[in-house]
C-alpha positions as CSV (number, residue, x, y, z in Angstrom):
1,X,70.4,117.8,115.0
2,X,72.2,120.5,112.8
3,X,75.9,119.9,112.0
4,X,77.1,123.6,110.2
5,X,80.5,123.1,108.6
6,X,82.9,125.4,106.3
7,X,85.7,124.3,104.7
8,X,88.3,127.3,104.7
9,X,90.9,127.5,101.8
10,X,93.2,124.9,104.2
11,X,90.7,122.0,103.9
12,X,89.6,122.5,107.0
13,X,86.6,122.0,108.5
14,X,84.8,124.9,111.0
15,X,82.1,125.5,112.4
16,X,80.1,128.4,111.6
17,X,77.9,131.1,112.7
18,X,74.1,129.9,114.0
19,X,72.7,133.3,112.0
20,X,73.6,131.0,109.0
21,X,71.6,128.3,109.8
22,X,68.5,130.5,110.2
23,X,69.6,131.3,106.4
24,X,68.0,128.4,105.4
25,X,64.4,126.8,106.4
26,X,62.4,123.6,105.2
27,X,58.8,123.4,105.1
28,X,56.9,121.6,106.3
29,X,59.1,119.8,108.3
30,X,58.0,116.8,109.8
31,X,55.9,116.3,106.3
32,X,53.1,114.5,104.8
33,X,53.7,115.8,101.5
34,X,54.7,115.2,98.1
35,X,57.5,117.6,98.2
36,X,58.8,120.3,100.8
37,X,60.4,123.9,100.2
38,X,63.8,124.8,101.1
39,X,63.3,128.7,101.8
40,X,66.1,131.0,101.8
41,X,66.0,134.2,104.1
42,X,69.3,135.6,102.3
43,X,69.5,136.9,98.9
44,X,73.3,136.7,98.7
45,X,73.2,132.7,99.8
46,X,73.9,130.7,97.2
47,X,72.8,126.9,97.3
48,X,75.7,124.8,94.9
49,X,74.6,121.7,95.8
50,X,72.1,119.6,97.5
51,X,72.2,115.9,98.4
52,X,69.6,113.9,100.3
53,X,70.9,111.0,102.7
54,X,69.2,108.7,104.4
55,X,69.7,107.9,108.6
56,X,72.5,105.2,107.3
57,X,74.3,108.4,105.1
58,X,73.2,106.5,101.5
59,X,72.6,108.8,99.2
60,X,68.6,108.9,98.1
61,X,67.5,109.8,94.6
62,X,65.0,112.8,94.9
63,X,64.1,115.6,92.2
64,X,64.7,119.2,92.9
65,X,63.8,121.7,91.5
66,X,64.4,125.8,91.7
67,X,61.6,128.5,91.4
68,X,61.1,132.1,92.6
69,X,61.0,130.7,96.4
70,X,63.7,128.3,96.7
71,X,63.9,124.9,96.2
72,X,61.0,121.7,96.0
73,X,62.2,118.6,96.9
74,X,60.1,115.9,95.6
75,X,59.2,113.2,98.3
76,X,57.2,110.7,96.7
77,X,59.9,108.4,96.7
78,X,60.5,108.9,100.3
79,X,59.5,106.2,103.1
80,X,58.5,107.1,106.7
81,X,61.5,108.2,108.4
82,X,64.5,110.7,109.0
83,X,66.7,112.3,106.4
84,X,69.7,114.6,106.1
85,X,69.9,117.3,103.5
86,X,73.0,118.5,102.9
87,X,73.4,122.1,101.5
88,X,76.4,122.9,99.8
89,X,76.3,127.3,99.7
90,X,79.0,129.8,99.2
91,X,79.3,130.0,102.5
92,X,79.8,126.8,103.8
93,X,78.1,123.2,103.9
94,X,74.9,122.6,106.0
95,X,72.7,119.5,107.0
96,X,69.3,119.8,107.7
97,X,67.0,117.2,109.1
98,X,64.2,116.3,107.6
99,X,61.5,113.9,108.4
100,X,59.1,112.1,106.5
101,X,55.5,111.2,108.1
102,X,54.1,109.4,104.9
């Protein structure tokens, strides 16, 4: 499930176009690793913010870090199970599922 949201300069909430959603891709996803990517297609996307929640929406304590690619997320401290990444960008918020296979 991907929930694509933008808040406009009323505080309201909208959804927005699917090209954005292929803006943003994480790999590998399901994932056995240590860490997974966040790959972005666009140049002109910029990531603010990014939260990781678990399936009952608490927050989960995870580095990131930035390099020439995107983003790593590291993973270690994940359990088995589904996440929700929440990408705050200039043009709107996203929430990408992730899930963890470890």
């Amino acid at each position: 499930t991907i929930v694509v949201m933008r808040i406009n300069k009323y505080g309201l909430i909208s959804n927005l176009n699917k090209d954005f959603n292929n803006q943003i891709n994480i790999y590998p996803n399901p994932s056995y690793q240590e860490f997974v990517r966040i790959f972005i297609a666009d140049i002109n996307l910029q990531i603010y913010e990014l939260q990781i929640y678990d399936m009952t929406y608490r927050k989960v304590n995870s580095s990131l870090s930035r390099d020439s690619q995107g983003f790593k997320i590291d993973c270690k401290e994940l359990s088995r199970g589904i996440y929700f990444i929440q990408i705050k960008t200039n043009r709107g918020v996203i929430t990408k599922q992730l899930v963890s296979l470890k």
